[in-house]
VOPARO-82294 format. One record per residue (C-alpha): x, y, z; residue number from 1. Coordinates in steps of 0.001 Angstrom, whole numbers. Layout:
<rs>
east=X	north=Y	up=Z	nr=NUM
...
</rs>
This chain:
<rs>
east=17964	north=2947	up=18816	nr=1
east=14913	north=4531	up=19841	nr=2
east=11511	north=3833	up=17687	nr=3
east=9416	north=7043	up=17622	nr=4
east=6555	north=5272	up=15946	nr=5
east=6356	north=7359	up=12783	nr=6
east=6126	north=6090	up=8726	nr=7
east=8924	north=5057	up=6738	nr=8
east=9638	north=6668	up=3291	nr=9
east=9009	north=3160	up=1049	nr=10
east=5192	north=3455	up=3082	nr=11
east=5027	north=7163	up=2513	nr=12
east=5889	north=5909	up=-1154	nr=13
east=3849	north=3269	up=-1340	nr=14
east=408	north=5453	up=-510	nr=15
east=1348	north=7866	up=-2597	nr=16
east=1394	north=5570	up=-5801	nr=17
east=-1939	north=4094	up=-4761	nr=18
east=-3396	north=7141	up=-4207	nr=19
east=-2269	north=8268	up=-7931	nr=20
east=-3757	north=5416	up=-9680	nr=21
east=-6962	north=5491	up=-7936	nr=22
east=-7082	north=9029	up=-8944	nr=23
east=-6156	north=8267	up=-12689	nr=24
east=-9028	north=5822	up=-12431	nr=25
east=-11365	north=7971	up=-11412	nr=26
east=-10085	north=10519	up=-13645	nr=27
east=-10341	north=8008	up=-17200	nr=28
east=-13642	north=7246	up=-15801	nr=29
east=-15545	north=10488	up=-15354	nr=30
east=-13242	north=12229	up=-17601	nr=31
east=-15359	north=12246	up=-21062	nr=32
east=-18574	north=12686	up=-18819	nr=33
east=-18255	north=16524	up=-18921	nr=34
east=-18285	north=16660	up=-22899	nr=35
east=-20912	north=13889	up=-22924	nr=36
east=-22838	north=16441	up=-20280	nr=37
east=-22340	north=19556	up=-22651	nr=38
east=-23709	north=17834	up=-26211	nr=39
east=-26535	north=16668	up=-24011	nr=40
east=-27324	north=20185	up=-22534	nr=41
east=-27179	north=21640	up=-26238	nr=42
east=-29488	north=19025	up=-27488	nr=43
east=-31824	north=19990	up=-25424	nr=44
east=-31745	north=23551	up=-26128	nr=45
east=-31895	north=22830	up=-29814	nr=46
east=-35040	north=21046	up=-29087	nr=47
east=-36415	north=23886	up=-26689	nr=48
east=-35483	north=26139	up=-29195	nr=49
east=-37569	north=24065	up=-31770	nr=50
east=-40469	north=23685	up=-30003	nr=51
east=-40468	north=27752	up=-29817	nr=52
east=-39522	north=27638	up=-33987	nr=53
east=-42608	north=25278	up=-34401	nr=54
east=-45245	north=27099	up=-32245	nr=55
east=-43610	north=30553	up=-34088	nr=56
east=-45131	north=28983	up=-37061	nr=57
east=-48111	north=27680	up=-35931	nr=58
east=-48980	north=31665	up=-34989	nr=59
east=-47825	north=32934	up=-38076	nr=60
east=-49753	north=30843	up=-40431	nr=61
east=-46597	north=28714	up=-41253	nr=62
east=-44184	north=31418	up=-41910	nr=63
east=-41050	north=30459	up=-40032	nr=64
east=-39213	north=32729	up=-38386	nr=65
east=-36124	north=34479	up=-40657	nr=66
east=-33727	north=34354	up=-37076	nr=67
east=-33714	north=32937	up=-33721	nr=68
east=-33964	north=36626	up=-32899	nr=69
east=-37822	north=36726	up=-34058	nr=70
east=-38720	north=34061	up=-31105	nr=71
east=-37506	north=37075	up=-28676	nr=72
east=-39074	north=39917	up=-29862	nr=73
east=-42073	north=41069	up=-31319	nr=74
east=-45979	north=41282	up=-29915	nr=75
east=-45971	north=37568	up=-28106	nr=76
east=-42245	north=35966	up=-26696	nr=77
east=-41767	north=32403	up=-27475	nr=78
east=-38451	north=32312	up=-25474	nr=79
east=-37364	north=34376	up=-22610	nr=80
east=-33957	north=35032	up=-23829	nr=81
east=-31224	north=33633	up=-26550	nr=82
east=-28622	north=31318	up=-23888	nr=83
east=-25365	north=30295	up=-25701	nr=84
east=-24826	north=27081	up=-26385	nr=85
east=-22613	north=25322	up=-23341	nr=86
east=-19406	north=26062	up=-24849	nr=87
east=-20815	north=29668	up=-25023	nr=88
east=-21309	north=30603	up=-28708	nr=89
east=-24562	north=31035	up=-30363	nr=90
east=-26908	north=29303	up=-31530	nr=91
east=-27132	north=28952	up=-35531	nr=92
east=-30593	north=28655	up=-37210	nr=93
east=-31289	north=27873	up=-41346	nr=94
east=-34567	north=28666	up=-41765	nr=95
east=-36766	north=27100	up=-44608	nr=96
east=-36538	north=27752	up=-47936	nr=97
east=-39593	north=26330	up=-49078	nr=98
east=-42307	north=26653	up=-47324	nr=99
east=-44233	north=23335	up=-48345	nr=100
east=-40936	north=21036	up=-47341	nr=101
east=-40624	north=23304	up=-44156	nr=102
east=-37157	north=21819	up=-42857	nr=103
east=-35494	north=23734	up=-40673	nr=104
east=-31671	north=23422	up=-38710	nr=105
east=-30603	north=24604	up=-35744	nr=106
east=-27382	north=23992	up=-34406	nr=107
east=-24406	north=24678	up=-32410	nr=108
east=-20848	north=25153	up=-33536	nr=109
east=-19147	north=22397	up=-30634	nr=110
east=-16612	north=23226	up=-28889	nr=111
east=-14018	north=24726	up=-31703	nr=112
east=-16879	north=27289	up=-32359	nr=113
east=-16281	north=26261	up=-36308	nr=114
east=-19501	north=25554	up=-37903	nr=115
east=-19544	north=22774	up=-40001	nr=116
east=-16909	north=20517	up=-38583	nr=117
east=-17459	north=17208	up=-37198	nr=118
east=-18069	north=18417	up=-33377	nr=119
east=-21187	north=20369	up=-34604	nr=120
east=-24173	north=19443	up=-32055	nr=121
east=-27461	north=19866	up=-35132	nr=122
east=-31051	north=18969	up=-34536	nr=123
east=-30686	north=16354	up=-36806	nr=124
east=-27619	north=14503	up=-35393	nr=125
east=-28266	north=11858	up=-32345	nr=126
east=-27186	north=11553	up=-28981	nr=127
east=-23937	north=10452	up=-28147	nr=128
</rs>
């Protein structure tokens, strides 16, 4: 019998299977990291976007504006453009309705682009 040096099938096996659950580690680990990544990234537009709400105001002798459109047009630009949120719907805005409690929400829809579900990314709700 002649030996030609090469792998036999239980090795070939063998890596295999440890090469699978090192990748299904890595994958449970770094899995929920792109979701985590997203609500983070519309966070910070929300707050970007109220910064540009609250400086609106400050300009307008605290009249808020009626849409996110306002901050975009008009004589002076508070925001370069309107970017969709990372799961690429807009961005919702309830402006006040009384001018002296001056509460305003912004907020994006999540991921199933419903509004008012429980994946809704507001400026009120915290990190994850």
């Amino acid at each position: 019998m002649s030996n030609t040096g090469g792998f036999t099938l239980i090795e070939l096996i063998l890596v295999t299977v440890i090469i699978g659950i090192l990748a299904g580690m890595v994958m449970v680990n770094y899995g929920g990291r792109a979701r985590e990544a997203q609500i983070r990234a519309s966070k910070g537009d929300i707050a970007n976007l109220s910064t540009a709400i609250d400086l609106f105001a400050l300009d307008n002798n605290d009249t808020y504006p009626a849409g996110l459109d306002n901050l975009v047009s008009g004589t002076r630009r508070y925001i370069r453009e309107l970017q969709p949120d990372p799961w690429g719907n807009a961005y919702n805005y309830k402006a006040p309705t009384d001018i002296m409690l001056a509460d305003y929400v912004i907020f994006s829809s999540g991921p199933d682009g419903m509004p008012g579900t429980e994946d809704d990314v507001t400026s009120t709700s915290p990190m994850p």
